[in-house]
C-alpha positions in Angstrom: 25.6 6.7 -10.2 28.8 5.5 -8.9 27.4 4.0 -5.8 25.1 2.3 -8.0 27.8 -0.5 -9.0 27.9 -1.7 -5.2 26.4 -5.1 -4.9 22.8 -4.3 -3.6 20.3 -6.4 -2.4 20.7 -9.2 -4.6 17.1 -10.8 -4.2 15.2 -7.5 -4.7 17.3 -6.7 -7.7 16.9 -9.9 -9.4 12.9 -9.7 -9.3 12.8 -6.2 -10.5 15.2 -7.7 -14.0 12.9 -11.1 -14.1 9.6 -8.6 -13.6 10.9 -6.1 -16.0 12.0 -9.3 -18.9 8.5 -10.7 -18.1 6.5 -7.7 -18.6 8.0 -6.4 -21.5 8.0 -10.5 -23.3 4.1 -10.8 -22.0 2.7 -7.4 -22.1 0.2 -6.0 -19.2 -2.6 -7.9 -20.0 -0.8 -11.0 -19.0 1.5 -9.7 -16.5 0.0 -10.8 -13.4 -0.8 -14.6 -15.2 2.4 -15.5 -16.0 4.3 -14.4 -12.8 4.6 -14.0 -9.3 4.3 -10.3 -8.3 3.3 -8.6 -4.9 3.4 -5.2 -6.6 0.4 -2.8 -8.0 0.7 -2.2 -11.9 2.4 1.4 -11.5 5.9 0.4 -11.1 5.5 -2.3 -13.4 4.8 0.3 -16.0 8.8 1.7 -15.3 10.0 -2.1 -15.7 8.4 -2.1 -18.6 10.2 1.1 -20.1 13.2 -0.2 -18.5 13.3 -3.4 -20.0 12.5 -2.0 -23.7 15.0 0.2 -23.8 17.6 -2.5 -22.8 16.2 -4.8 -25.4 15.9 -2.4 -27.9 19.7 -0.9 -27.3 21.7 -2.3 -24.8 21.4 -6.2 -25.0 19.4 -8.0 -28.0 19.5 -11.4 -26.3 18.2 -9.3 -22.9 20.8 -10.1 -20.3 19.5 -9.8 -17.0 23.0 -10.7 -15.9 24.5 -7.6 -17.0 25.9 -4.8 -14.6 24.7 -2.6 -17.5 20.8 -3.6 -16.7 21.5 -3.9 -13.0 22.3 0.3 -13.1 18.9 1.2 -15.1 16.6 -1.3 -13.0 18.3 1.5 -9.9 18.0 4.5 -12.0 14.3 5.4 -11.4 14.8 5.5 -7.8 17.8 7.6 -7.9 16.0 10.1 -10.2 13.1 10.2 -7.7 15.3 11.1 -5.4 16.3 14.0 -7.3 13.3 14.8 -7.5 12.0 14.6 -4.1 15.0 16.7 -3.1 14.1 19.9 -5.9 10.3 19.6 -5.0 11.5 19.8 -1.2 13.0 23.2 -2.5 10.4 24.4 -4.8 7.8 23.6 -0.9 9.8 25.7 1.3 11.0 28.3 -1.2 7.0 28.9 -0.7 7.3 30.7 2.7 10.8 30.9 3.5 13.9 31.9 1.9 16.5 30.5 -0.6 18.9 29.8 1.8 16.3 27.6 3.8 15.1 25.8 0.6 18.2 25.5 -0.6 19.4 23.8 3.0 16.8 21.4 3.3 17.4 19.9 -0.3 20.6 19.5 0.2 19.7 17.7 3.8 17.3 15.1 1.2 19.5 14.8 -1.6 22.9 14.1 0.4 21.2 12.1 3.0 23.4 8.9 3.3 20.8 6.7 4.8 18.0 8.0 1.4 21.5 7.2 -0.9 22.0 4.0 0.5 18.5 2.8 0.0 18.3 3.4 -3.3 21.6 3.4 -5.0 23.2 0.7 -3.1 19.9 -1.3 -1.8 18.8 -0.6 -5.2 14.8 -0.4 -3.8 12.1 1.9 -5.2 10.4 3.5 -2.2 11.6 6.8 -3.7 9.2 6.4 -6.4 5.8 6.4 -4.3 7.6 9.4 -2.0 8.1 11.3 -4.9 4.1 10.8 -5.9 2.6 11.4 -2.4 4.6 14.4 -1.9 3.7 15.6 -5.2 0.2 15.1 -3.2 1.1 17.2 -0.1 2.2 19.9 -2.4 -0.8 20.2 -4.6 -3.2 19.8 -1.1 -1.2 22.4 0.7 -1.8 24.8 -3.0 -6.0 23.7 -2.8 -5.3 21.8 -5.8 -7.3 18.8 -4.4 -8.6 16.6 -7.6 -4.5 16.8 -8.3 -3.6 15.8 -5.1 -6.2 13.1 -5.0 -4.9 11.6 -8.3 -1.1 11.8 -7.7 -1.8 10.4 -4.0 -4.1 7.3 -6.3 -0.6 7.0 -8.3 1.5 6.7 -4.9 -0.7 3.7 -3.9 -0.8 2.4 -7.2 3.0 2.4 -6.9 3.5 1.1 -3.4 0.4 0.2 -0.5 2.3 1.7 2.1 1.0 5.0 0.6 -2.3 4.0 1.8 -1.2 5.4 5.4 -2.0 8.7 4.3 -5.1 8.0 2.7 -7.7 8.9 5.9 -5.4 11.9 6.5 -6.3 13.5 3.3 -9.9 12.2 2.8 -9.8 14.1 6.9 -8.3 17.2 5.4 -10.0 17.3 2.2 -13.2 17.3 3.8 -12.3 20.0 6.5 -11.1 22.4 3.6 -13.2 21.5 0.6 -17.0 21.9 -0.3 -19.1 18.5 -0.7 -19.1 18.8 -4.3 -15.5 19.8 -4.5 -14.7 16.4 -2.2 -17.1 14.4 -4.7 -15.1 15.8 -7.7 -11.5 14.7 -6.0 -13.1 10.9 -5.3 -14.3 10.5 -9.1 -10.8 12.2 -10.7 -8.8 10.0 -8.0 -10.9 6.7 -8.8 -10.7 7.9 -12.6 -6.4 7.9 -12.5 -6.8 4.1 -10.5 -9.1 2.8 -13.8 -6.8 4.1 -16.1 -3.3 2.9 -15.0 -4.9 -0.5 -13.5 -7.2 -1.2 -16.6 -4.2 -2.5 -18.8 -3.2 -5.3 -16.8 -6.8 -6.7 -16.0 -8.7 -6.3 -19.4 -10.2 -9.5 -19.2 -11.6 -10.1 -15.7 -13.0 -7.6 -12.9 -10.4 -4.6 -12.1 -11.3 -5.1 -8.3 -8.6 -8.1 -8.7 -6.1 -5.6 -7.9 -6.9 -5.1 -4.9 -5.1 -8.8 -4.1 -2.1 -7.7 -4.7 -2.4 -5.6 -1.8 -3.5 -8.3 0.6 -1.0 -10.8 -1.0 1.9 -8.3 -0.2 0.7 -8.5 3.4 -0.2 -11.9 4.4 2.7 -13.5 3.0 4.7 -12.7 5.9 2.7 -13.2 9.1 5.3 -11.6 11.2 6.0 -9.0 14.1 9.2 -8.1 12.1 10.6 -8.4 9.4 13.9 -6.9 10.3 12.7 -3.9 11.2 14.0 -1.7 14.2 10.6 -0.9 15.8 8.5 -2.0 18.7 8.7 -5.7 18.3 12.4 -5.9 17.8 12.5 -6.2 21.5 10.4 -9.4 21.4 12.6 -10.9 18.6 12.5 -10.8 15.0 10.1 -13.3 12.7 7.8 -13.8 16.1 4.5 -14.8 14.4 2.7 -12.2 15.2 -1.0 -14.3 16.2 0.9 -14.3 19.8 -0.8 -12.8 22.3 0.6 -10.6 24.7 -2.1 -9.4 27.5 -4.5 -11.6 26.0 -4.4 -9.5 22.7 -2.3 -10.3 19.6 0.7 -8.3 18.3 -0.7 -7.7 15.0 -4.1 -6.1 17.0 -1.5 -4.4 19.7 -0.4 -2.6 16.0 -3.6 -1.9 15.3 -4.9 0.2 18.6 -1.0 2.1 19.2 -1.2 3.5 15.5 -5.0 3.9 16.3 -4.0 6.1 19.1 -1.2 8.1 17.3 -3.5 8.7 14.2 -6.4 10.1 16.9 -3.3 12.4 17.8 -2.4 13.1 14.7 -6.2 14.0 13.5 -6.9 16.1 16.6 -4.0 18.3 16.0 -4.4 19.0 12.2 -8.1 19.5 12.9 -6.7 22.0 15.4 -4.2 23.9 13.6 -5.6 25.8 10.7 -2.0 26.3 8.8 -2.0 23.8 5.9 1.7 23.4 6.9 0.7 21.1 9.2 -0.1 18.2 6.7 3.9 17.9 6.2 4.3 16.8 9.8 1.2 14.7 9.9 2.1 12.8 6.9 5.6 12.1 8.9 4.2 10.8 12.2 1.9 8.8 10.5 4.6 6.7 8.6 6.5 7.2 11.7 3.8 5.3 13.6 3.0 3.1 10.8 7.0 1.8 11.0 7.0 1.7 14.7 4.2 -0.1 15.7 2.8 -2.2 12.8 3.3 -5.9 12.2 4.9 -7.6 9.4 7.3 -4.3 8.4 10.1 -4.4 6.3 13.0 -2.6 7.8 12.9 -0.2 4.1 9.9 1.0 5.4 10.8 4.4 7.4 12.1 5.5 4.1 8.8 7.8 3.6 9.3 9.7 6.6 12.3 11.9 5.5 10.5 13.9 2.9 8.0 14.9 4.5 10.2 15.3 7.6 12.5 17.8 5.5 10.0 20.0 4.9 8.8 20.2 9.0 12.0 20.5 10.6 12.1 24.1 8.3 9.2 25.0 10.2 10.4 23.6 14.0 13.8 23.1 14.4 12.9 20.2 16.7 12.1 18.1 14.0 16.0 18.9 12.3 17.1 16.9 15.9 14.3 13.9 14.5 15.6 14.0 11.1 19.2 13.9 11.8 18.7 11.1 14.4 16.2 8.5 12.5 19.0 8.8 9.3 21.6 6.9 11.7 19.3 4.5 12.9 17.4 3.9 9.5 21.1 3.5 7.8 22.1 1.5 10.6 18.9 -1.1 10.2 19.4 -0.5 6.1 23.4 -1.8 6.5 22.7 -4.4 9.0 20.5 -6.5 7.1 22.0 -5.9 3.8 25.2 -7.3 5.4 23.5 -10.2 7.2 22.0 -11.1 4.2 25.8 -11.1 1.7 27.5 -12.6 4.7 25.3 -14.6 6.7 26.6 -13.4 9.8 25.5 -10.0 11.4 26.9 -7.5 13.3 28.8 -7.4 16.3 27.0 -7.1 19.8 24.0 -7.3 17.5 21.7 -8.5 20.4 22.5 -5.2 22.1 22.0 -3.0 19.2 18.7 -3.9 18.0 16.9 -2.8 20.7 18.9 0.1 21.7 17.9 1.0 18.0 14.7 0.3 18.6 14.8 2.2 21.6 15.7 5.8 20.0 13.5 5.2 17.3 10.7 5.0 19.9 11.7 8.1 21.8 12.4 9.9 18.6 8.7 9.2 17.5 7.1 10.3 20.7 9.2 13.6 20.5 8.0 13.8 17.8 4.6 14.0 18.7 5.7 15.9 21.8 6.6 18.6 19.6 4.2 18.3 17.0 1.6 18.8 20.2 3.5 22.1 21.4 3.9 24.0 18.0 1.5 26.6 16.8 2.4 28.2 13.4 1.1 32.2 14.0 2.0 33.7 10.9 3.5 34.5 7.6 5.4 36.9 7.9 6.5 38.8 4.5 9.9 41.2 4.7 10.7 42.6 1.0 14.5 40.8 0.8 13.2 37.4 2.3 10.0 35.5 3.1 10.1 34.1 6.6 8.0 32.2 9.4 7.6 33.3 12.6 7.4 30.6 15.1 5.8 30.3 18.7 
């Protein structure tokens, strides 16, 4: 809350107060006519709450000025965060023992680089991580039709969420019955009519489904300031240029191909639903690394997910600690660029070297993913532990 008054990302902010003044002036219906909006409805649906309860008790003449609306359009983010970090707990209190549980929510919730996104950056990807690891949790309990529909409210919230999407259709259908995967498709598409109906009464629903091709198309980069693969060609490189007589946006499409075959062939071969944590973390990983036209906010996902792995390998606590210095490190960069106009010292060394350690980090990570095999829970009457090989 304190770090909350630091001058964020002013751009991102102001959208969120003209969105949240919009929505709550035209309603859902007529959201999406009346403004400019790369998001899904979800989040809209927080603006909206957001930008009542200012109007109704903070500022009559609704202010968007005011430091008083700049801390509640942060607030839900910072509460997800919370969150993340107590359902983080409540996962690895599950097998292992308080201690653990207690350790890796502390590892989430004092994170400076997850802090700094959200209280300072004042961006929401908290909100979708909180949903999709709501997800992982009811998927790991065989709780599929929840999964499915908290998973439908993480993509409604943010598209990046639709990484994990093949993963779980792959795992649902290795663990569940037909009927049982028939049952999770109708309760997930069920959730997605019911939150997206209110903003598209009057034409087709499938409309929505632009707002996730706008969000993408509008920048038809390699990078957009993010620390990955393509930093090392240079940032804003369109990315139609070929290299090897393919483009970078198809080179994205083949190296997460690969690491998603990876990926698939070792959940498929390790039965421990445990697994799914560490999937889910490569994936986004990947999805960071080697995609075109990423935002450098977008290795935000992999630290939940990744809290809850490196309990079961401490490998993954080496991944964890490492990507939080380079993801706060690409986070401050550009947020200070962007104030000053001017970036950081021996910046042209930096970047890549960033780059660079983000790159090994993800192959280790895979490395290790490659190597573990979880052989048991073992149950001792003071403690539950894992035993490792």
């Amino acid at each position: 809350m304190y770090l909350s008054q630091v001058e964020g990302y002013g751009y991102d902010i102001w959208i969120f107060k003209i969105w949240s003044r919009a929505v709550y002036f035209t309603g859902f219906a007529h959201f999406y006519d009346g403004i400019r909006s790369d998001y899904p409805p979800f989040y809209i649906y927080f603006l909206w709450a957001i930008g009542t309860f200012y109007k109704s008790f903070i500022s009559f003449s609704f202010d968007i000025d005011s430091p008083v609306f700049t801390f509640l359009i942060k607030m839900p983010a910072m509460i997800a965060d919370i969150s993340t970090a107590f359902l983080i707990f409540l996962i690895v209190r599950r097998y292992g023992s308080f201690r653990l549980a207690f350790l890796s929510m502390i590892s989430y919730s004092f994170n400076p680089a997850i802090i700094y996104n959200s209280a300072i950056w004042g961006q929401v990807d908290s909100v979708y991580t909180l949903f999709f690891m709501f997800a992982l949790m009811q998927l790991v309990s065989d709780k599929p039709m929840l999964s499915g529909i908290f998973l439908t409210l993480a993509i409604l919230t943010k598209p990046q969420s639709l990484v994990l999407l093949p993963l779980f259709v792959l795992f649902i259908l290795r663990k569940q019955s037909l009927s049982t995967s028939v049952k999770t498709a109708a309760a997930s598409c069920a959730a997605f009519v019911v939150v997206a109906f209110p903003f598209y009464p009057a034409t087709s629903i499938l409309t929505i489904f632009k707002q996730y091709s706008s969000s993408y198309i509008q920048y038809p980069y390699n990078s957009l300031n993010a620390f990955n693969i393509w930093a090392f060609t240079g940032m804003f490189q369109p990315d139609d240029t070929q290299f090897m007589f393919i483009t970078y946006r198809t080179w994205g499409y083949l190296l997460f191909g690969m690491i998603f075959i990876c990926v698939a062939y070792f959940t498929l071969k390790n039965k421990d639903n445990m697994s799914i944590y560490i999937s889910s973390a490569i994936l986004f990983f990947a999805f960071f690394m080697f995609f075109t036209r990423i935002h450098e906010r977008y290795l935000f996902p992999v630290f939940a997910p990744l809290a809850v792995a490196m309990t079961l390998d401490r490998r993954f606590s080496y991944v964890y600690v490492l990507a939080t210095i380079t993801f706060l490190f690409n986070l401050h960069f550009v947020l200070e660029e962007t104030k000053s106009g001017f970036g950081l010292p021996n910046a042209e060394f930096l970047i890549p070297v960033t780059a660079g350690i983000n790159l090994i980090l993800l192959i280790y990570t895979v490395y290790s993913y490659s190597k573990m095999k979880i052989d048991a829970m073992v149950l001792n009457t003071s403690e539950q532990t894992i035993r490792l090989k």
